[in-house]
N, C-alpha and C positions, 0 to 999 in steps of 0.2 A: 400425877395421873397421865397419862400414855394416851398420846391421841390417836381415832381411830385410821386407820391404813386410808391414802387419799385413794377412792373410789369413784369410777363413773357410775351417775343414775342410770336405771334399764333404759333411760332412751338413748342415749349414751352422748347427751349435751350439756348435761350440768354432774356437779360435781358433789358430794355428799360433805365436803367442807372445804375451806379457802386455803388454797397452798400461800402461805402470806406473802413468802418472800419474792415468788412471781410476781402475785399479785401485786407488791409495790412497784416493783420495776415496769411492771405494765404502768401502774398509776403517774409516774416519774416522764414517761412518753407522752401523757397527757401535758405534764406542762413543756415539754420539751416543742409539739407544736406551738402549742399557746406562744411562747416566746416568738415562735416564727410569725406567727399572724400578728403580736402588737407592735412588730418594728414595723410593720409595714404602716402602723398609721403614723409612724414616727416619720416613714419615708416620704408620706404624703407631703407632709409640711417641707422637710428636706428639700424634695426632686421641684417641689413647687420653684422655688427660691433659686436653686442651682440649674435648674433648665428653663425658666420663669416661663412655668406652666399655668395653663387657667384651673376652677377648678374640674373642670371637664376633662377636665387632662390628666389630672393628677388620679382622680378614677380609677383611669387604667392601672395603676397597683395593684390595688384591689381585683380588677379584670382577669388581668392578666396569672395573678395568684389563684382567684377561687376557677376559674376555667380547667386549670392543673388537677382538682379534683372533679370536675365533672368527665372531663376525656378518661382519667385514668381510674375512675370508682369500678367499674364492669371489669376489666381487666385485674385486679387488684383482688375482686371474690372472686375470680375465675382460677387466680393462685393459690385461694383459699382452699378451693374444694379440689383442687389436685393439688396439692401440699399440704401446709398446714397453718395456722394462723401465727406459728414462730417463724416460720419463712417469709410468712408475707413482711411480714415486723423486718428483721433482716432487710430484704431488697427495698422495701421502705427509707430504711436510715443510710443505705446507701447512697439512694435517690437525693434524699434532705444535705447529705456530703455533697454530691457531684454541683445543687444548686447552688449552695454555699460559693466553693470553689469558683462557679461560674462569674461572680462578682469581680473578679479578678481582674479576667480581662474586659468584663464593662466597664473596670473602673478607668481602666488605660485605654482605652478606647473613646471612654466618655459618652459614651449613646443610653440615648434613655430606652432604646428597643433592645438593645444587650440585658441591661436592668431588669425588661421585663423576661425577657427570655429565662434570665436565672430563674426570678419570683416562680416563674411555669412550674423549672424544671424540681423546686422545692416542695409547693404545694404539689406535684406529683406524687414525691416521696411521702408526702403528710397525707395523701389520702390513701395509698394502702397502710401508713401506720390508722390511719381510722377507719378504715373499711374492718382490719385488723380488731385493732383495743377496742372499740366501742362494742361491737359483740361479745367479743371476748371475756370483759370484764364482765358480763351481764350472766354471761357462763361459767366461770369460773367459781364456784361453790352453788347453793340450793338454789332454784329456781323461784321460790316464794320470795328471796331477797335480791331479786337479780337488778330490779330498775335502781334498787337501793343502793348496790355495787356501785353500778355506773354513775350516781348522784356522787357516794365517795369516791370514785376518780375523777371525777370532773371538779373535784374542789383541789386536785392539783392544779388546774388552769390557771387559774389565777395567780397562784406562784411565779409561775414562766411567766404570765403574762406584763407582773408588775418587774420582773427580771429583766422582759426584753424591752422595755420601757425606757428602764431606769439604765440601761445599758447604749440603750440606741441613743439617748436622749442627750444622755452628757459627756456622749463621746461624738456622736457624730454635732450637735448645734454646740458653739463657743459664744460668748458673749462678744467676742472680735467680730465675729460673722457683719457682714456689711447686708444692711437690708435691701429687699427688693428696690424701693426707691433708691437708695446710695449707689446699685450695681445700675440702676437702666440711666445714670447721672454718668457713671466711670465713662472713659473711653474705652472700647470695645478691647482691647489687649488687656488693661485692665479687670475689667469686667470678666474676660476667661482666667484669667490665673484665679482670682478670687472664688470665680465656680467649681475649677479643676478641685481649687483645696476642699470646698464642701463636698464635693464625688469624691476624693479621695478618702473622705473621712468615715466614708461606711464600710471602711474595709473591716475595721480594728473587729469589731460586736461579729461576724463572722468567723472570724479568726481564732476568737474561743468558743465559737457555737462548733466548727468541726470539732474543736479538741475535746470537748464535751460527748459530740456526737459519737467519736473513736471510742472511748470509755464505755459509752454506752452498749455497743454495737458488741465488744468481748462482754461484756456482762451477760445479755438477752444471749450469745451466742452459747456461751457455758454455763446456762444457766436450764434445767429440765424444766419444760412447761408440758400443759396436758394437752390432749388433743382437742375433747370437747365437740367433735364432730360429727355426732351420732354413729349408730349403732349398724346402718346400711352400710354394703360394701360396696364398693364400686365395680357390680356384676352386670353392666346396663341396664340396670333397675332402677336407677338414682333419675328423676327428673331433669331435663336438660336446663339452661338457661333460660330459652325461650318459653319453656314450659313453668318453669317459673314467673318470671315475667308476665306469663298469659293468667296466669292465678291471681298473682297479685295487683292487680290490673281490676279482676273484679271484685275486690277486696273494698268496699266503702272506708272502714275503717284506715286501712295502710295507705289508698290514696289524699283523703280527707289529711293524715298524717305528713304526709311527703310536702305538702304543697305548707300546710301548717311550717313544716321544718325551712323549706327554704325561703318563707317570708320571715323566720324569727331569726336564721341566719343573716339576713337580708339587714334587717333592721338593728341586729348588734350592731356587723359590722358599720351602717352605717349612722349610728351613733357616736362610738366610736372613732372610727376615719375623722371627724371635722370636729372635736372635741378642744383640738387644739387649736384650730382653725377660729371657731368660735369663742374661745376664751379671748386669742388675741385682737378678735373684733370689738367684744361688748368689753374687754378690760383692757384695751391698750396697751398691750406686753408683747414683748417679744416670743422666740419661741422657746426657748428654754424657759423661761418662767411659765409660757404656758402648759409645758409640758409638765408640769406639776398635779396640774390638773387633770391629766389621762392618766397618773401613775395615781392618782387618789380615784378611778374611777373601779381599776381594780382590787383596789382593797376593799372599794364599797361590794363590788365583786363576790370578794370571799363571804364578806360577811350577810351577804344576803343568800349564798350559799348553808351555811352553815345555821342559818335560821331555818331555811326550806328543809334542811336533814329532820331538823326536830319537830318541825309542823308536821310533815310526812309519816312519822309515828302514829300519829294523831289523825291528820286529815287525808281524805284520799288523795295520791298525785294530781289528780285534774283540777280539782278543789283548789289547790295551793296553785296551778298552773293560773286558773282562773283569777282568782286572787293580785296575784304579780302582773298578770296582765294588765287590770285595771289600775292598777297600781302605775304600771306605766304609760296607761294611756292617760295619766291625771299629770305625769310629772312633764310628761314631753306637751301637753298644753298651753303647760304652763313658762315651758322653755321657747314656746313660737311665740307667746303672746305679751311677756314681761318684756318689757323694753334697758332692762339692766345688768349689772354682774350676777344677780341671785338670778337671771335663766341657766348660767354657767352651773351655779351648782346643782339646780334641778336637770339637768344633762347626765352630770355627777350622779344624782341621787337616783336615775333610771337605772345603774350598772345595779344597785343593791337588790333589785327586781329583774335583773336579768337569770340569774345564778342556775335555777332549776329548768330555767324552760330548755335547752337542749336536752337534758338528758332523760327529762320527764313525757321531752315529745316523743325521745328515740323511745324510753322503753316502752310509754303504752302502746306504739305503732310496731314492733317488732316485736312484741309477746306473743309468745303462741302459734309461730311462723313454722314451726318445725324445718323441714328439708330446703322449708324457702327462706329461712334465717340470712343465709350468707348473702343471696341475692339480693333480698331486703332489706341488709344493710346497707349493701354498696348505690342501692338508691336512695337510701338515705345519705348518706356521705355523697352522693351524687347534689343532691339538694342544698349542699354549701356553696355550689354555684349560686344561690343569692345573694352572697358577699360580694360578688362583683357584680352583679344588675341592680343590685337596688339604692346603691351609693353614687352609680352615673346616673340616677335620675335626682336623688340630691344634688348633685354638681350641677347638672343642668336646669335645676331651681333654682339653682343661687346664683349659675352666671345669668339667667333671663330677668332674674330680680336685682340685678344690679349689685350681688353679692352678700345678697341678707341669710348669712348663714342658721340665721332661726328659720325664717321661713323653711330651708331646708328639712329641717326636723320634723313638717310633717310628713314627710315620707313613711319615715317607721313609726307614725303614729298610726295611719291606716293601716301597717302591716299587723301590727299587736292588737286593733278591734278584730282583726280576719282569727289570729291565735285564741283571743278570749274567746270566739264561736265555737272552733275545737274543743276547748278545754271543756263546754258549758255542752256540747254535743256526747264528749266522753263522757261527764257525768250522768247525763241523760238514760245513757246507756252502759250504765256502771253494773246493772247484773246479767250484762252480755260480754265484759272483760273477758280477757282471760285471766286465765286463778293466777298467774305472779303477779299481772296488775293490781288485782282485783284485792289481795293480799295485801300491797302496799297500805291498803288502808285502813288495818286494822291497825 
């Protein structure tokens, strides 16, 4: 049977069915991020050790990374809507090259502000790839299945993420590694060569992240994608930025959304970040064994992903948002208040109830945005800036407590009660959706 010719719908944003082969390659940039954001909590541990940072300090990773999409998300749809969302993609992975690269001469240099400067110039490139994908996929065939799209590209994250894990993890930590205590024992000459080698050891995980990215970059390049831009021409009829912005502003729903998104970013990441941190507190390990533990966080990842797909058939998106929420405001409880290894796994077991909440928050908040789609996302991708505010207020938990990295963890537990109110506020107002939300939950 002969499929039908790929067609835009009359509004001219979604597609009458899914060009597949795009759509993986779009799906495949989802984990291509992801790998970039879990080295970073790999670096945590790392920069800790080789520049013997507090955890206040070590933060700045994080900061310094998700700051790259807050500056650059506005600029990034403003590409969008004079180009196209294959262009943005493009200057994207060029962006995620040049950061890469930049490690280079951090590493020979040896400065932990060089370090961060790269991290910037990375998350830059990753936020026009998600100002980009994250709409995109949502467009990319019917609009009734659009949030559902974006739920199967976001189950590539996990992929990358247990890739750049498992990559950072037992290339750049060796079991030779001299601990914190052994390096502040060395004599200071000492003490630097031994540092130099753990800086220099993060070069290698970059090194096949560009050659990867090069591969990538001719594929999406030669590769026809749709427009998906609507049906308006740009005759000065098209809504400005600001004019967007001023709409969506009085939008209850897209605000309520935004603030929702960058406490659930807030709160991955900073789960996440001290995962290893914490294991090697409550379990006595170094870090390579503890990093076992964050590459099992994302597998629990997947699979709480892939349960969320099939609930989602079934239950409305908020339902199931609601759900996972409480879900991890029981496990991270239970991780501030058990005084043994089994808080470690219950850390662990919050990643299984992570799965759905980005891409469940993005699509009910950008349904139905029309003209102000592109805008709306780039503020929502703007809102991954809570990956770096809300892990420097973990760190500075844990240094004022003397380094109880549970107590840390309540941080993203208030953040996931503020998300259960969202999810429990969409339901509320489940016959005010809009029809592709509203759809999900048949």
């Amino acid at each position: 049977m002969n499929k039908p010719a790929l067609q835009q719908t009359p509004d001219g944003f979604y597609l009458n069915r899914t060009p597949w082969f795009a759509f993986i390659l779009l799906c495949s940039i989802f984990a291509l991020w992801a790998a970039a954001a879990s080295m970073n909590d790999v670096l945590i541990a790392h920069f800790k050790k080789a520049f013997l940072l507090s955890d206040f300090q070590t933060a700045f990773v994080q900061s310094a990374f998700y700051l790259g999409y807050f500056f650059v998300a506005i600029p990034a749809a403003m590409v969008v809507r004079r180009f196209s969302y294959k262009s943005t993609i493009l200057i994207g992975l060029l962006l995620y090259m040049l950061g890469c690269l930049l490690f280079f001469p951090a590493a020979s240099t040896a400065k932990y502000g060089m370090f961060l400067l790269a991290l910037f110039v990375i998350a830059a490139g990753l936020s026009f790839l998600e100002t980009a994908c994250n709409t995109y996929s949502t467009l990319m065939g019917p609009r009734e299945t659009g949030t559902r799209r974006l739920n199967i590209s976001q189950t590539f994250h996990p992929f990358g993420a247990m890739a750049g894990v498992y990559v950072g993890s037992f290339v750049m930590f060796k079991d030779t590694d001299a601990t914190t205590d052994q390096l502040k024992q060395m004599s200071v000459s000492d003490a630097a060569v031994q540092q130099l080698q753990m800086i220099q050891s993060t070069l290698l995980p970059y090194k096949w992240m560009i050659a990867v990215l090069v591969l990538m970059f001719i594929l999406i390049a030669f590769t026809r994608f749709p427009a998906c831009k609507g049906n308006q021409k740009d005759d000065g009829k098209r809504s400005s930025v600001r004019q967007s912005l001023a709409r969506l502003w009085r939008n209850p729903r897209f605000t309520f959304g935004v603030l929702a998104q960058f406490l659930y970013v807030g709160a991955q990441v900073g789960v996440w970040s001290f995962t290893i941190r914490l294991a090697m507190q409550m379990g006595g390990m170094n870090e390579r064994s503890a990093s076992w533990f964050l590459l099992t966080t994302f597998a629990a990842y997947f699979v709480g992903k892939m349960i969320a797909n099939l609930l989602m058939r079934r239950l409305h998106p908020a339902k199931v948002l609601a759900i996972y929420g409480v879900l991890c405001i029981v496990l991270l409880a239970y991780t501030i208040l058990v005084p043994n290894i089994s808080a470690v796994y219950a850390a662990v077991g919050v990643s299984i109830f992570l799965g759905p909440c980005w891409p469940t928050i993005y699509g009910l908040t950008i349904d139905g945005l029309g003209e102000d789609t592109g805008v709306g996302g780039s503020l929502l991708v703007m809102s991954i800036v809570g990956g770096g505010v809300i892990p420097i207020f973990q760190g500075l938990l844990s240094d004022a407590s003397g380094g109880n990295m549970q107590l840390a963890y309540s941080v993203p537990l208030l953040c996931f009660i503020v998300i259960v109110m969202y999810a429990l506020k969409c339901l509320r107002q489940s016959d005010k959706l809009p029809a592709g939300a509203a759809a999900e939950a048949s």
